[in-house]
PDB file as gemmi writes it, atoms N, CA and C in Angstrom:
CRYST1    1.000    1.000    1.000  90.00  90.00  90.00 P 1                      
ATOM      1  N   UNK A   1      27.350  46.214 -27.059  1.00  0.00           N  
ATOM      2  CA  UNK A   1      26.313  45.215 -27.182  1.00  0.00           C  
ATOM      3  C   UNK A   1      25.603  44.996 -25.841  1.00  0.00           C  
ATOM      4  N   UNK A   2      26.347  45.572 -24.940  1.00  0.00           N  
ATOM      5  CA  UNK A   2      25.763  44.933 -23.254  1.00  0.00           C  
ATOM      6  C   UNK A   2      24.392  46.483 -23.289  1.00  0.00           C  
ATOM      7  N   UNK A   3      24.298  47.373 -23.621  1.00  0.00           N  
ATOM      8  CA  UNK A   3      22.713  47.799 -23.987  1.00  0.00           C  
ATOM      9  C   UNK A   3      21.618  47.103 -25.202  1.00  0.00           C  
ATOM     10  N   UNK A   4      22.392  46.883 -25.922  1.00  0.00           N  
ATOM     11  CA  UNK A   4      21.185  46.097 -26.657  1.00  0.00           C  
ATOM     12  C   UNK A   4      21.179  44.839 -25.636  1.00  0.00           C  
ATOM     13  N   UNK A   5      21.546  44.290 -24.884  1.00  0.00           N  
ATOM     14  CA  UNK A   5      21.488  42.671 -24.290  1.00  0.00           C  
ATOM     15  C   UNK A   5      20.303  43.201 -22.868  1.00  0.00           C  
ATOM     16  N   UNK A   6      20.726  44.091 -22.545  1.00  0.00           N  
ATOM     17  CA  UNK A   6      19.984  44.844 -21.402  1.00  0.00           C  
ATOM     18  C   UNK A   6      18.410  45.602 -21.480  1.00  0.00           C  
ATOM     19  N   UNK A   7      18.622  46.010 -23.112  1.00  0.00           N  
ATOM     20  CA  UNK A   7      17.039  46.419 -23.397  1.00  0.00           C  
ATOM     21  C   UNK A   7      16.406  45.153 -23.906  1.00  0.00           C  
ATOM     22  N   UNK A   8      16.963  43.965 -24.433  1.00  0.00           N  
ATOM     23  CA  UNK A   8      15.775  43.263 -25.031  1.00  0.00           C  
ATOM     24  C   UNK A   8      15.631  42.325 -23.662  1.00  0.00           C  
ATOM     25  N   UNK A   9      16.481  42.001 -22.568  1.00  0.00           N  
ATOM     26  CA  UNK A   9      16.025  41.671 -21.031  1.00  0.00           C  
ATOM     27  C   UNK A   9      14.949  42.389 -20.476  1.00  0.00           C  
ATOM     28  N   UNK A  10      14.746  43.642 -20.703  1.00  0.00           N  
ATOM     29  CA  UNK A  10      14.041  44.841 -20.060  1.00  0.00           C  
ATOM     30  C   UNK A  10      12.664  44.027 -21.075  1.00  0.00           C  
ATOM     31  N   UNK A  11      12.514  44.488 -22.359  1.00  0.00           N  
ATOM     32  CA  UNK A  11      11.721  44.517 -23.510  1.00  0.00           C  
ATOM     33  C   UNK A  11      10.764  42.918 -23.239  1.00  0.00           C  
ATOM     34  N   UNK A  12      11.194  42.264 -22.807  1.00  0.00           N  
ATOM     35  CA  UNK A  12      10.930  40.537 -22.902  1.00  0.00           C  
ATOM     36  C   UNK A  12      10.370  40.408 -21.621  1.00  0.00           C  
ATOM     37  N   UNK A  13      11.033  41.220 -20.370  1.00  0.00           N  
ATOM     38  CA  UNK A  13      10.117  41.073 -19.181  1.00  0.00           C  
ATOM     39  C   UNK A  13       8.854  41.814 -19.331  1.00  0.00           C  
ATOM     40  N   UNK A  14       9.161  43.050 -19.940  1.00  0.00           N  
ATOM     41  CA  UNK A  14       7.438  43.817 -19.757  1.00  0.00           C  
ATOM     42  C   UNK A  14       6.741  42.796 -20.943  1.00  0.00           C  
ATOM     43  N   UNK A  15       6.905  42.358 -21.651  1.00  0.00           N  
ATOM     44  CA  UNK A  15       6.222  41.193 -22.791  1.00  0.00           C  
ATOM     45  C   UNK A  15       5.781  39.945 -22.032  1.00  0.00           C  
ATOM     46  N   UNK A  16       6.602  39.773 -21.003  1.00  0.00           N  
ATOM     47  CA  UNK A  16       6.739  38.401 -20.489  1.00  0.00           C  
ATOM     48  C   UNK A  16       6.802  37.052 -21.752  1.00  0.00           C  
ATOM     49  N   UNK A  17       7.769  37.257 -22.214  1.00  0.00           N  
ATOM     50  CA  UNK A  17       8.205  36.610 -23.458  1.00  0.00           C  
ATOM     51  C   UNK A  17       9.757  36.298 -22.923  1.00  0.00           C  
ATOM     52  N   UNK A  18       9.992  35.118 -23.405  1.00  0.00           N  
ATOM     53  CA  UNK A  18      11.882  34.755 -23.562  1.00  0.00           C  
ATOM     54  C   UNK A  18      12.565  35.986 -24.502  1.00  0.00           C  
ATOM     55  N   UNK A  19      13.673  36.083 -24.091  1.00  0.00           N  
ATOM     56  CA  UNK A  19      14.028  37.098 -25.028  1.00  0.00           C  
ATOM     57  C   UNK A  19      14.464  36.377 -26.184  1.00  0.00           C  
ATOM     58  N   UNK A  20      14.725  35.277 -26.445  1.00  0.00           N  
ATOM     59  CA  UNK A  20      14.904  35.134 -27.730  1.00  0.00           C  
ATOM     60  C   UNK A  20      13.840  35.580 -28.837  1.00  0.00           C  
ATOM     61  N   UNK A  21      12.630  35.401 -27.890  1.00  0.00           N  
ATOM     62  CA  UNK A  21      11.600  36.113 -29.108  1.00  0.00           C  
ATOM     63  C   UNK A  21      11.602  37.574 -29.187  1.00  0.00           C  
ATOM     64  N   UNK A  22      12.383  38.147 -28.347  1.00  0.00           N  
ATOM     65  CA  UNK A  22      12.431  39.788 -29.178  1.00  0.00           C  
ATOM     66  C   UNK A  22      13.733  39.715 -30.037  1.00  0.00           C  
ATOM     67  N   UNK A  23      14.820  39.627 -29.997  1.00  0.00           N  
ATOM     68  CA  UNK A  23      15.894  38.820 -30.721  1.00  0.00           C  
ATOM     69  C   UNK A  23      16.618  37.766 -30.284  1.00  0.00           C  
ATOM     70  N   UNK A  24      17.049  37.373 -31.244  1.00  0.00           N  
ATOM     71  CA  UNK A  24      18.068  36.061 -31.175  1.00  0.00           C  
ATOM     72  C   UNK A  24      19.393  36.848 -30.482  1.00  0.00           C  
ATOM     73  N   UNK A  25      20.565  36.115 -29.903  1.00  0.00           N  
ATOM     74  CA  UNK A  25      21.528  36.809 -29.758  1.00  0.00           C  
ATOM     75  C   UNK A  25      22.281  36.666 -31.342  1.00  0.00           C  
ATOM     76  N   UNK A  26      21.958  35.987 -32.482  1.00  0.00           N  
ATOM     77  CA  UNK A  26      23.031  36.106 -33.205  1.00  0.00           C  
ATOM     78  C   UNK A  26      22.200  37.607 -34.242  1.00  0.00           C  
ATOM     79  N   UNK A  27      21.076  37.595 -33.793  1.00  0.00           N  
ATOM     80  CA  UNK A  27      20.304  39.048 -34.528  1.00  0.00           C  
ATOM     81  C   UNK A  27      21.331  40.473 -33.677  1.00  0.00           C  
ATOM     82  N   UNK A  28      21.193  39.978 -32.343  1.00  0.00           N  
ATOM     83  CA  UNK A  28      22.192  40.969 -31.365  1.00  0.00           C  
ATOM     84  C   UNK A  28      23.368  41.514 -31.894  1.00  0.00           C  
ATOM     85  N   UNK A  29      23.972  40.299 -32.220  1.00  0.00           N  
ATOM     86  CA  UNK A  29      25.197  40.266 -32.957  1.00  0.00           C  
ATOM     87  C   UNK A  29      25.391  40.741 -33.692  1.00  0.00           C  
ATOM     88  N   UNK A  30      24.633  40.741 -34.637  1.00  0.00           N  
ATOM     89  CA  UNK A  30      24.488  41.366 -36.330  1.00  0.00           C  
ATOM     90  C   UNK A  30      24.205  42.949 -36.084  1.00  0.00           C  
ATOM     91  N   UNK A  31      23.346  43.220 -35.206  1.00  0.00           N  
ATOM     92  CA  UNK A  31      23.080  44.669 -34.927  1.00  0.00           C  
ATOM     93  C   UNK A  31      24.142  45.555 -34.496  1.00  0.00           C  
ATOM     94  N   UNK A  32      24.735  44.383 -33.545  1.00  0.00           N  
ATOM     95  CA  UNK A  32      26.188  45.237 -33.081  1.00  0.00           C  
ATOM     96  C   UNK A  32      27.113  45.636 -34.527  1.00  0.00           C  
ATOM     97  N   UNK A  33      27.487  44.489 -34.977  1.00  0.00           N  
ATOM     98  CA  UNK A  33      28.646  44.719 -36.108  1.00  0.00           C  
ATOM     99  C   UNK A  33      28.219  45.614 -37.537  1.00  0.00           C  
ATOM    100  N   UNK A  34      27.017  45.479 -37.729  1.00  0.00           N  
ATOM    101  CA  UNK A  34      26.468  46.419 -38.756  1.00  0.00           C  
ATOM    102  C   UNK A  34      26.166  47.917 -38.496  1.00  0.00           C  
ATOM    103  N   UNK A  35      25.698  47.828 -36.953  1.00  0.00           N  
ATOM    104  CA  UNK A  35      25.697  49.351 -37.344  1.00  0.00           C  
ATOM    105  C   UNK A  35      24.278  49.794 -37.916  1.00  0.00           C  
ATOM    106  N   UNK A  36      23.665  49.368 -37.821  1.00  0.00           N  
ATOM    107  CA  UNK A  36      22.167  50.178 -38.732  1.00  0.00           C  
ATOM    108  C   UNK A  36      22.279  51.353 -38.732  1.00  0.00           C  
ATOM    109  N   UNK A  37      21.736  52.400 -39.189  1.00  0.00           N  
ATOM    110  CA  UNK A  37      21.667  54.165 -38.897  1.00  0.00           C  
ATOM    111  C   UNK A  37      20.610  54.525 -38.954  1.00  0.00           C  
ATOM    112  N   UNK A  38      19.383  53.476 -39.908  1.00  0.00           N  
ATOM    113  CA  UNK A  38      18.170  54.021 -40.393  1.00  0.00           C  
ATOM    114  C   UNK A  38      17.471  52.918 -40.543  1.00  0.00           C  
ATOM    115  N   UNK A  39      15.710  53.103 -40.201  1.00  0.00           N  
ATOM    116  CA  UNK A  39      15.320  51.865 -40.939  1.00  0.00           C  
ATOM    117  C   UNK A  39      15.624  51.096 -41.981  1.00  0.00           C  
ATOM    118  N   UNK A  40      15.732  51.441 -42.988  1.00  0.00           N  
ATOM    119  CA  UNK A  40      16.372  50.913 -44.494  1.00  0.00           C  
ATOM    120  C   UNK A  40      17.280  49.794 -43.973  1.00  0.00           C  
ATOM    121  N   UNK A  41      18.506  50.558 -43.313  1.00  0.00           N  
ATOM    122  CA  UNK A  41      19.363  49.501 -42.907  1.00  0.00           C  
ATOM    123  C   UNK A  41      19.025  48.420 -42.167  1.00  0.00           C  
ATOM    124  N   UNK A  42      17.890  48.809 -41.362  1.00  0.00           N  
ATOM    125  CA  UNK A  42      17.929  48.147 -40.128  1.00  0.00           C  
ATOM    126  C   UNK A  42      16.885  46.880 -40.388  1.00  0.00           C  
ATOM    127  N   UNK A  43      16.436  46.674 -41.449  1.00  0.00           N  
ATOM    128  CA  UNK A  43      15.658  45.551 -41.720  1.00  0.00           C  
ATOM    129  C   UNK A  43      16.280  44.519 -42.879  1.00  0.00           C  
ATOM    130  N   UNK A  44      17.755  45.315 -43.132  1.00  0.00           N  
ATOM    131  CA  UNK A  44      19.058  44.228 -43.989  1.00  0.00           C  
ATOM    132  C   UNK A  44      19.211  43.092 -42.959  1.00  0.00           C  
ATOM    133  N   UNK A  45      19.530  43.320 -42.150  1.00  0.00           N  
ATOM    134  CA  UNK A  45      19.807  42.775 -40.521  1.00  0.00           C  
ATOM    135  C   UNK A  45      19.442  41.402 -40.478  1.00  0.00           C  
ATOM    136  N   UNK A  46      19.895  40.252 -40.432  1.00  0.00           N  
ATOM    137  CA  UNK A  46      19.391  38.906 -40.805  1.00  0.00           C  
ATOM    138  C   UNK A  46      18.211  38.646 -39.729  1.00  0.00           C  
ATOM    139  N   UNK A  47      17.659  38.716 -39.240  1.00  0.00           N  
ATOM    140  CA  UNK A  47      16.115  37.873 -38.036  1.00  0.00           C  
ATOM    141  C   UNK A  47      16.093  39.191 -37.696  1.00  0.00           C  
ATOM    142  N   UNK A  48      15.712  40.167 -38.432  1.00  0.00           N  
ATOM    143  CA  UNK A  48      14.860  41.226 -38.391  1.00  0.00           C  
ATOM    144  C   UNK A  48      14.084  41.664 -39.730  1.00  0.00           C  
ATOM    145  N   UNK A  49      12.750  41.502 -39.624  1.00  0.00           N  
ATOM    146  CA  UNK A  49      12.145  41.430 -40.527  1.00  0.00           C  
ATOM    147  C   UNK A  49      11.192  42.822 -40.614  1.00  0.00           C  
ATOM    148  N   UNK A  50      10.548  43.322 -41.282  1.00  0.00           N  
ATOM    149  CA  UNK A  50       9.474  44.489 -41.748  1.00  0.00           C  
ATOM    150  C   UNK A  50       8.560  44.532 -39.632  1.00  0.00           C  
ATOM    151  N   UNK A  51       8.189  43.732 -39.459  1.00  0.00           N  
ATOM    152  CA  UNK A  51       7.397  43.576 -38.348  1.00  0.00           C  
ATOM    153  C   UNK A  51       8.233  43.901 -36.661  1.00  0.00           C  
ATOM    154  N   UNK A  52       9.922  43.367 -36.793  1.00  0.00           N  
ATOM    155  CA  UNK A  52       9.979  43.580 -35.863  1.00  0.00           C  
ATOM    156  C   UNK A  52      11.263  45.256 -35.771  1.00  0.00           C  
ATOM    157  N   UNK A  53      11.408  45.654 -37.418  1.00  0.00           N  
ATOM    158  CA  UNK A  53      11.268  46.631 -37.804  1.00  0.00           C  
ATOM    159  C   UNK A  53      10.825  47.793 -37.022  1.00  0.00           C  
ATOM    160  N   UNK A  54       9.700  47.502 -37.341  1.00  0.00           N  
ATOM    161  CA  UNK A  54       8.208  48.258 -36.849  1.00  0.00           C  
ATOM    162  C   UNK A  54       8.127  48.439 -35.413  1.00  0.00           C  
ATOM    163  N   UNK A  55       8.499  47.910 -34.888  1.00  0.00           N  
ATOM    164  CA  UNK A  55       7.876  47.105 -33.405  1.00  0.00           C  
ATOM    165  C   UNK A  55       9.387  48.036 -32.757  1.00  0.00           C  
ATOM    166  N   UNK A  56      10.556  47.637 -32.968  1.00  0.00           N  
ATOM    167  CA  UNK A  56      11.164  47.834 -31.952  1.00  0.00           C  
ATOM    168  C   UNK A  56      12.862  48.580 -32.862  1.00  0.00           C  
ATOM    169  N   UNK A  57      12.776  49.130 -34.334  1.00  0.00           N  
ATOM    170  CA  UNK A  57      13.229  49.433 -34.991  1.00  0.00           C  
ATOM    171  C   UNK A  57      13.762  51.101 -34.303  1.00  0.00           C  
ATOM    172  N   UNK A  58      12.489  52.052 -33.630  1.00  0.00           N  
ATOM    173  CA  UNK A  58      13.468  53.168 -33.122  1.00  0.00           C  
ATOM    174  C   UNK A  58      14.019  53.366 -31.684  1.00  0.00           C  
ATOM    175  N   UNK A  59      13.617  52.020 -30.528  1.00  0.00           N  
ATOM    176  CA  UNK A  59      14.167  51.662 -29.402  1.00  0.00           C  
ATOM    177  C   UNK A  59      15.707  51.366 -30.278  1.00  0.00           C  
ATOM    178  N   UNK A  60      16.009  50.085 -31.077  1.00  0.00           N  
ATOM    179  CA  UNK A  60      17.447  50.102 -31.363  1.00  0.00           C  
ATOM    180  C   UNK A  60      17.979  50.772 -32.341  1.00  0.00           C  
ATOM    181  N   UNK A  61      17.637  51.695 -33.133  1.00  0.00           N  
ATOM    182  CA  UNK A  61      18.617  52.780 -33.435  1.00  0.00           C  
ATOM    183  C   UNK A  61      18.854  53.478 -32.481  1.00  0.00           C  
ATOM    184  N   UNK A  62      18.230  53.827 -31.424  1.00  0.00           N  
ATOM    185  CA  UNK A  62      18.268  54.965 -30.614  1.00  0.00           C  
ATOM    186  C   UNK A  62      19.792  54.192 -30.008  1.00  0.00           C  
ATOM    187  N   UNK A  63      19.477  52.758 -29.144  1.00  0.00           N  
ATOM    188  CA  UNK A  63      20.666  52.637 -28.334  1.00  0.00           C  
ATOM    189  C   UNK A  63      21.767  52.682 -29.276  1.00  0.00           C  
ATOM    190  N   UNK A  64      21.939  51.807 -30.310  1.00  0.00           N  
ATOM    191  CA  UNK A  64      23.239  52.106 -31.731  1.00  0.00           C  
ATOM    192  C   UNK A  64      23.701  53.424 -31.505  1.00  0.00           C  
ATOM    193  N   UNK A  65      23.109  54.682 -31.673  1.00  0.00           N  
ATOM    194  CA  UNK A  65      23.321  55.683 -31.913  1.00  0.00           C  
ATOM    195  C   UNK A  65      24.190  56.093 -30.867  1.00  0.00           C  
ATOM    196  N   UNK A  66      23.329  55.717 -29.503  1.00  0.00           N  
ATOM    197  CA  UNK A  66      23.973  56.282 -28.246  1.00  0.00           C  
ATOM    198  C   UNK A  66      25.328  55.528 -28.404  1.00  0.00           C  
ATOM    199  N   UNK A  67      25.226  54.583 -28.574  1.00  0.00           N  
ATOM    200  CA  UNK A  67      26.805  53.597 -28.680  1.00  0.00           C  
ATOM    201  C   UNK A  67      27.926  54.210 -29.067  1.00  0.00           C  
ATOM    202  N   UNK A  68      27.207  54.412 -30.323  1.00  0.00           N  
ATOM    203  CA  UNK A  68      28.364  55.641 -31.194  1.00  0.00           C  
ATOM    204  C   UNK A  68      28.820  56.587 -31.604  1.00  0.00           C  
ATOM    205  N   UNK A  69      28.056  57.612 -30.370  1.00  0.00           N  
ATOM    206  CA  UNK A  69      28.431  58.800 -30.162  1.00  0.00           C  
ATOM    207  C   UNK A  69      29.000  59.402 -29.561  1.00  0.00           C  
ATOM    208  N   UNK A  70      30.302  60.256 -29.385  1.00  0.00           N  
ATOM    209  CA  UNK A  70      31.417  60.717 -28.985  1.00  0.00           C  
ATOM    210  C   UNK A  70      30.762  61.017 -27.612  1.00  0.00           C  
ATOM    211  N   UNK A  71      32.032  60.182 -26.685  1.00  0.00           N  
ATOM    212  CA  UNK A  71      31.777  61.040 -25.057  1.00  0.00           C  
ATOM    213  C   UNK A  71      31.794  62.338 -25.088  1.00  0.00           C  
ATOM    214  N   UNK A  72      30.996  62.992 -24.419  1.00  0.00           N  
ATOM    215  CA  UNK A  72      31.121  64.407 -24.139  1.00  0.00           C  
ATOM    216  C   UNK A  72      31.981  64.877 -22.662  1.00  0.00           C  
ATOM    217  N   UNK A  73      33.106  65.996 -23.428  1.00  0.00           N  
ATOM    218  CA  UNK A  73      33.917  65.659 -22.101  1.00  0.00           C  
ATOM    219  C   UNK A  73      33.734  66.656 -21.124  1.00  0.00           C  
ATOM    220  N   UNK A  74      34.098  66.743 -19.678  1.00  0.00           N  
ATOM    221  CA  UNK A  74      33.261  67.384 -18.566  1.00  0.00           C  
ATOM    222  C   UNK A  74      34.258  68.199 -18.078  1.00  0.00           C  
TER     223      UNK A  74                                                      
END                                                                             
């Protein structure tokens, strides 16, 4: 969750917006424990709606994904 907490800090300064208006932390929350994989999923998501979907829907699959993908070992 500490990359999604870190991109919508990032996301809210170039906006110059509070980050609660790019998500809530309990939207954070929900993103963490669900898991989205795909849009479809990713607008089940309680304070994510069609718009912010749209808006910022393949920034957080992308980090999800990275989350949960096997270290590669060196």
């Amino acid at each position: 969750m500490s990359r999604l907490r870190e991109w919508r800090r990032q996301e809210a300064a170039e906006q110059k917006l509070p980050a609660y208006c790019i998500f809530t932390d309990a939207t954070l929350i929900a993103l963490a424990e669900g898991r989205p994989g795909n849009a479809a999923e990713l607008v089940k998501i309680q304070g994510l709606g069609p718009a912010k979907a749209s808006k910022y829907g393949e920034q957080v699959l992308a980090i999800l994904a990275a989350e949960t993908a096997p270290a590669v070992p060196s």
